[in-house]
PyMOL CGO cylinders between C-alpha atoms (Angstrom):
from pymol import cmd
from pymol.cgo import CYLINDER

trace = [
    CYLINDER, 0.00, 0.00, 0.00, 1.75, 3.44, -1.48, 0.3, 1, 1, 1, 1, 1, 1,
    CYLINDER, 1.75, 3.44, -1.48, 1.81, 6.00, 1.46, 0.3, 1, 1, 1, 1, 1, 1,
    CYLINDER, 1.81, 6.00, 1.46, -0.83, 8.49, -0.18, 0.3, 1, 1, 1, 1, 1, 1,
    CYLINDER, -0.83, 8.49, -0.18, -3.33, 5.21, 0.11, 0.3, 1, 1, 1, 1, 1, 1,
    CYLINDER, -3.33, 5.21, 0.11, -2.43, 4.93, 4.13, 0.3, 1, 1, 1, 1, 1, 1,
    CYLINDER, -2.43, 4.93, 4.13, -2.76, 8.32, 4.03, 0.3, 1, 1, 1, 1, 1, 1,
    CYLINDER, -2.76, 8.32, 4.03, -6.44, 8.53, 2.40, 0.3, 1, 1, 1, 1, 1, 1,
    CYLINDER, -6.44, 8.53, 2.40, -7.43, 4.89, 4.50, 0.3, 1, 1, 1, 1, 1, 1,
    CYLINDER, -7.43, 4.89, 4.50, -5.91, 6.85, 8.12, 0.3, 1, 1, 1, 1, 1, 1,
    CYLINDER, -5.91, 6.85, 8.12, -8.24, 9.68, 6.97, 0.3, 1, 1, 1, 1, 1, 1,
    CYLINDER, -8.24, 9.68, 6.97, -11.04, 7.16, 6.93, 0.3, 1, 1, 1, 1, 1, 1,
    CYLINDER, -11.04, 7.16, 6.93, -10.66, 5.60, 9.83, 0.3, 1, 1, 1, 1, 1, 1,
    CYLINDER, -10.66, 5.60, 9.83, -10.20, 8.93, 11.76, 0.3, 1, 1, 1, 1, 1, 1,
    CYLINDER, -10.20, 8.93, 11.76, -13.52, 9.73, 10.24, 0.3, 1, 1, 1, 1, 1, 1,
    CYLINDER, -13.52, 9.73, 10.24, -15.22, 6.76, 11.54, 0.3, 1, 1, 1, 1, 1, 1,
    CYLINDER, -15.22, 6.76, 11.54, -13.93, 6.99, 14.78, 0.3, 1, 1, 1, 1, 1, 1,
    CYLINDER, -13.93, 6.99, 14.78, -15.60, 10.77, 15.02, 0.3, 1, 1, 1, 1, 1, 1,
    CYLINDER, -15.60, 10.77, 15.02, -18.86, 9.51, 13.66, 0.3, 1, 1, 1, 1, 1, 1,
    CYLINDER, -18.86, 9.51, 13.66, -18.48, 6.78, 16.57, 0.3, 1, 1, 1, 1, 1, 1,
    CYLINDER, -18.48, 6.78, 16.57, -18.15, 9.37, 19.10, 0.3, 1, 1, 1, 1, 1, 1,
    CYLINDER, -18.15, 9.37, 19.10, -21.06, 11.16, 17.45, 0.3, 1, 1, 1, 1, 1, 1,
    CYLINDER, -21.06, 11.16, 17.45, -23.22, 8.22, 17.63, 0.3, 1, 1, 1, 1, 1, 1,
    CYLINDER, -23.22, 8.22, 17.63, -25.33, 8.17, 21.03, 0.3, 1, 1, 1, 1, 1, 1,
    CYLINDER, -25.33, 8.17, 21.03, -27.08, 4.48, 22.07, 0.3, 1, 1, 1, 1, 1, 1,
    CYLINDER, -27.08, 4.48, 22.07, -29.76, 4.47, 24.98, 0.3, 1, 1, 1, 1, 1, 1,
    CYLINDER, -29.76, 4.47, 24.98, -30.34, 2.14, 26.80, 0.3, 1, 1, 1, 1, 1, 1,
    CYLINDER, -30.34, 2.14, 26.80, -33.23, 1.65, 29.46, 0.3, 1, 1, 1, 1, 1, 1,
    CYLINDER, -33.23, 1.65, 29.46, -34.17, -0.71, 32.31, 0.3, 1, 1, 1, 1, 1, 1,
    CYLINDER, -34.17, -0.71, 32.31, -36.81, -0.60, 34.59, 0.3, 1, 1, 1, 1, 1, 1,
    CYLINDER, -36.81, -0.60, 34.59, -39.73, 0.19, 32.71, 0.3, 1, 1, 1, 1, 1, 1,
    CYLINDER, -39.73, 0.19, 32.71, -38.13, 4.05, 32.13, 0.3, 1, 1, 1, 1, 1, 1,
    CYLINDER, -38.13, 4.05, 32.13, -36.65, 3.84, 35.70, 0.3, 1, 1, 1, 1, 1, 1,
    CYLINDER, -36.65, 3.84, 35.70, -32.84, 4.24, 34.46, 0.3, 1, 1, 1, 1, 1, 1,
    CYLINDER, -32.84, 4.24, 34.46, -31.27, 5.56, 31.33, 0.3, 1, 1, 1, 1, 1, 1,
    CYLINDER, -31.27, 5.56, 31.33, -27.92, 5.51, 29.99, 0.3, 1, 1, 1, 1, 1, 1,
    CYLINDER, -27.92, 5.51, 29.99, -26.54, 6.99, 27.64, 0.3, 1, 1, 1, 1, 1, 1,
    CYLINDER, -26.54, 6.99, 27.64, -23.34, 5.89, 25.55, 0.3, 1, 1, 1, 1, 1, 1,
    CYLINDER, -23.34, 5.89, 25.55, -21.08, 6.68, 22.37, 0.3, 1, 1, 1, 1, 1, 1,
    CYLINDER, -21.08, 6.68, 22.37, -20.02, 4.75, 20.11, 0.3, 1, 1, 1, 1, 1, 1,
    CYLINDER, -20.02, 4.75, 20.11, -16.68, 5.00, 21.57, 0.3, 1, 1, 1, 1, 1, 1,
    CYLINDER, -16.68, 5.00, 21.57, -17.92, 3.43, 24.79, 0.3, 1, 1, 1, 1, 1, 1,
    CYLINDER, -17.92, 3.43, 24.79, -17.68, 6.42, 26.80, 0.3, 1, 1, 1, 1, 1, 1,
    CYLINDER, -17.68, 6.42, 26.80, -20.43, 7.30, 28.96, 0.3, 1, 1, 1, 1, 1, 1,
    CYLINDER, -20.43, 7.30, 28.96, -22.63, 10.43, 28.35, 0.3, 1, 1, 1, 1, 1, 1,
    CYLINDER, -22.63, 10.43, 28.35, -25.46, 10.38, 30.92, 0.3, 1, 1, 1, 1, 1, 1,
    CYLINDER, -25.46, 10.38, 30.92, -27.42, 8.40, 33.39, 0.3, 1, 1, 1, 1, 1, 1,
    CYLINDER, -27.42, 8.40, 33.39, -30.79, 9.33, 33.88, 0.3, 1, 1, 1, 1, 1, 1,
    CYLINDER, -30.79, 9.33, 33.88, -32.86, 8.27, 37.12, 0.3, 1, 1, 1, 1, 1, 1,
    CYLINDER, -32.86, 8.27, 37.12, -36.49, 8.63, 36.86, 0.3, 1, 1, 1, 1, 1, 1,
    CYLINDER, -36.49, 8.63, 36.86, -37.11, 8.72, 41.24, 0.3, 1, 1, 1, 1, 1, 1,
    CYLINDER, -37.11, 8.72, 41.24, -41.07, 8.60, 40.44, 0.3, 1, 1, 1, 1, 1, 1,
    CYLINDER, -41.07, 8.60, 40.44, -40.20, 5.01, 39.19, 0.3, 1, 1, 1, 1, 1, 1,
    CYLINDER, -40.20, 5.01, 39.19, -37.39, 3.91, 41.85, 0.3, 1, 1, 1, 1, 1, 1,
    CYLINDER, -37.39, 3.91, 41.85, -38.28, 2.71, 45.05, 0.3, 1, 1, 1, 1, 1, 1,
    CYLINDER, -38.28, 2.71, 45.05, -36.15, 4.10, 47.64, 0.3, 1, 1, 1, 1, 1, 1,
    CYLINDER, -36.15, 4.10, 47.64, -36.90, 0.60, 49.72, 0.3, 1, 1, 1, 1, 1, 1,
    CYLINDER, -36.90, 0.60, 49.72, -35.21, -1.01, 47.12, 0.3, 1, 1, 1, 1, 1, 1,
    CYLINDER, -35.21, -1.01, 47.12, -31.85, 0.29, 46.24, 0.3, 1, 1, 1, 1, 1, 1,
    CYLINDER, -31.85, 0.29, 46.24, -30.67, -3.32, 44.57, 0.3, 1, 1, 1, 1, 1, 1,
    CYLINDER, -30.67, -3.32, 44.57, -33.67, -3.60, 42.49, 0.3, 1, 1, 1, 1, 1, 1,
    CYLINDER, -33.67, -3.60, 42.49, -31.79, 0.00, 41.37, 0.3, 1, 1, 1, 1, 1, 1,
    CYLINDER, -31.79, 0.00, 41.37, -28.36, -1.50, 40.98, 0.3, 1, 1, 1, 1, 1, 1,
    CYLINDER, -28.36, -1.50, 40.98, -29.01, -3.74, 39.10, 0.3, 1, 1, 1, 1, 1, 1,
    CYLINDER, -29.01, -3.74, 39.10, -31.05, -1.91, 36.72, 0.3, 1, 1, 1, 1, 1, 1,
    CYLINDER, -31.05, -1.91, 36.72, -27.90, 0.19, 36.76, 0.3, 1, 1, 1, 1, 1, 1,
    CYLINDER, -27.90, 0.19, 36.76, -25.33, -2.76, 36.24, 0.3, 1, 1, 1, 1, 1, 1,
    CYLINDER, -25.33, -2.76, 36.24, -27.31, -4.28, 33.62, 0.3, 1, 1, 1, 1, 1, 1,
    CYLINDER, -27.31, -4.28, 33.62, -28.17, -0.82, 31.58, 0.3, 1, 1, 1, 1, 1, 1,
    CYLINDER, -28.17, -0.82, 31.58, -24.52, -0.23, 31.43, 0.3, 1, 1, 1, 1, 1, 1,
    CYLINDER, -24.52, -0.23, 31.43, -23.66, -3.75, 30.59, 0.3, 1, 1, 1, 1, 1, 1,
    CYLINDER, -23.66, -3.75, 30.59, -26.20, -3.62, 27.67, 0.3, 1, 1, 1, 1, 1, 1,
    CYLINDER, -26.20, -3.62, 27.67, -25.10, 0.13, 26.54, 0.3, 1, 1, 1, 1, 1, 1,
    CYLINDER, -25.10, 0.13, 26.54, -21.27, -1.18, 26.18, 0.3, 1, 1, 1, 1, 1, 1,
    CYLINDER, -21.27, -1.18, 26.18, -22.01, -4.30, 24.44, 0.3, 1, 1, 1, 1, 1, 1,
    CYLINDER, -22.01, -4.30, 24.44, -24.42, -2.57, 21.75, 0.3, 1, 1, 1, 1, 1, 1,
    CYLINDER, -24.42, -2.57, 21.75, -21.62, 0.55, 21.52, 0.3, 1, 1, 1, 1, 1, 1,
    CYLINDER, -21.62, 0.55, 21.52, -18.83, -2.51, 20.92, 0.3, 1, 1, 1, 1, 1, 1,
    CYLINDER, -18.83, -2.51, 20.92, -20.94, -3.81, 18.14, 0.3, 1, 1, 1, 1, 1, 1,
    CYLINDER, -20.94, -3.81, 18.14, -21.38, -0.41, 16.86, 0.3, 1, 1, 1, 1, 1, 1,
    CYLINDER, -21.38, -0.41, 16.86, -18.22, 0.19, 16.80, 0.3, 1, 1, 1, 1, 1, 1,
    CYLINDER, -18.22, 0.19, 16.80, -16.83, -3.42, 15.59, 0.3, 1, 1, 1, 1, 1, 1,
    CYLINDER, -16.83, -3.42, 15.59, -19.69, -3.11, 12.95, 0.3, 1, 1, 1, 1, 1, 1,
    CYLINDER, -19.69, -3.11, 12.95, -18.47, 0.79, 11.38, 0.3, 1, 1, 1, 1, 1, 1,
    CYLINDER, -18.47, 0.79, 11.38, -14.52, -0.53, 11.74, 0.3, 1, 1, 1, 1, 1, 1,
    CYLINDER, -14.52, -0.53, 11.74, -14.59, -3.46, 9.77, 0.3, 1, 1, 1, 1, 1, 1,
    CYLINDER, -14.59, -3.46, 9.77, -13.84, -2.68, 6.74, 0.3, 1, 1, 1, 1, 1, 1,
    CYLINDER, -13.84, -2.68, 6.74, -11.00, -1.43, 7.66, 0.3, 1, 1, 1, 1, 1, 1,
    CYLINDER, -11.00, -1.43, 7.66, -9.65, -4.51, 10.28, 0.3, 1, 1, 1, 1, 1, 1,
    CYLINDER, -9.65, -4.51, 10.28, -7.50, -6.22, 7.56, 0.3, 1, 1, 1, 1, 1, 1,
    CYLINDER, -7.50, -6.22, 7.56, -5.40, -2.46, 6.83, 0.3, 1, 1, 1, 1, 1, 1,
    CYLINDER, -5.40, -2.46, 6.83, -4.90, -1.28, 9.71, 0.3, 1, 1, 1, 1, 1, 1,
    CYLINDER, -4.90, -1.28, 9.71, -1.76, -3.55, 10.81, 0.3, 1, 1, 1, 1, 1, 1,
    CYLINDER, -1.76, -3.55, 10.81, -0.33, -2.45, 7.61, 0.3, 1, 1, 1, 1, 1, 1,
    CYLINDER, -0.33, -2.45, 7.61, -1.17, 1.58, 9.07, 0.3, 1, 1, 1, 1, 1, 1,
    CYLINDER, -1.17, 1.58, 9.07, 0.45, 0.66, 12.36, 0.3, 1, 1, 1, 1, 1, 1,
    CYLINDER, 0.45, 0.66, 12.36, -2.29, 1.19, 14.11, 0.3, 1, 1, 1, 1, 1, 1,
]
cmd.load_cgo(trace, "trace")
């Protein structure tokens, strides 16, 4: 691969990665209760309690709303992410990246 075609394929990728950080996925739990907020680079934009919906009795039932919001949120930004960057996978040894 000449260096003006890593060039235009690092361009690429670059521009994927900002449309990944772009991309928001919500996710909720709880019937509404919690919402999460992720990009597509896995980092966390907001969480969102709804306290009409939580019982205060029952901070676990909370947590693990929580736990398994955040779980879900990663996985679907991973596959996101996996899903807009493979096109590139095979190239980007031969970027050095």
């Amino acid at each position: 691969m000449s260096r003006i075609d890593q060039a235009k394929m690092a361009l690429k990728i670059k521009k994927v990665q900002k449309e990944l950080e772009r991309e928001i996925i919500e996710v909720e739990k709880g019937d509404g209760a919690v919402r999460i907020e992720i990009n597509g680079e896995q980092k966390l934009k907001k969480i969102h309690i709804d306290p009409a919906l939580v019982d205060l009795e029952d901070i676990t039932m909370l947590e693990r709303w929580l736990e398994e919001a955040i779980r879900e949120a990663i996985q679907k930004s991973q596959h996101l992410a996996t899903e807009k960057m493979q096109p590139f996978m095979g190239l980007l040894g031969s970027l050095g990246l």
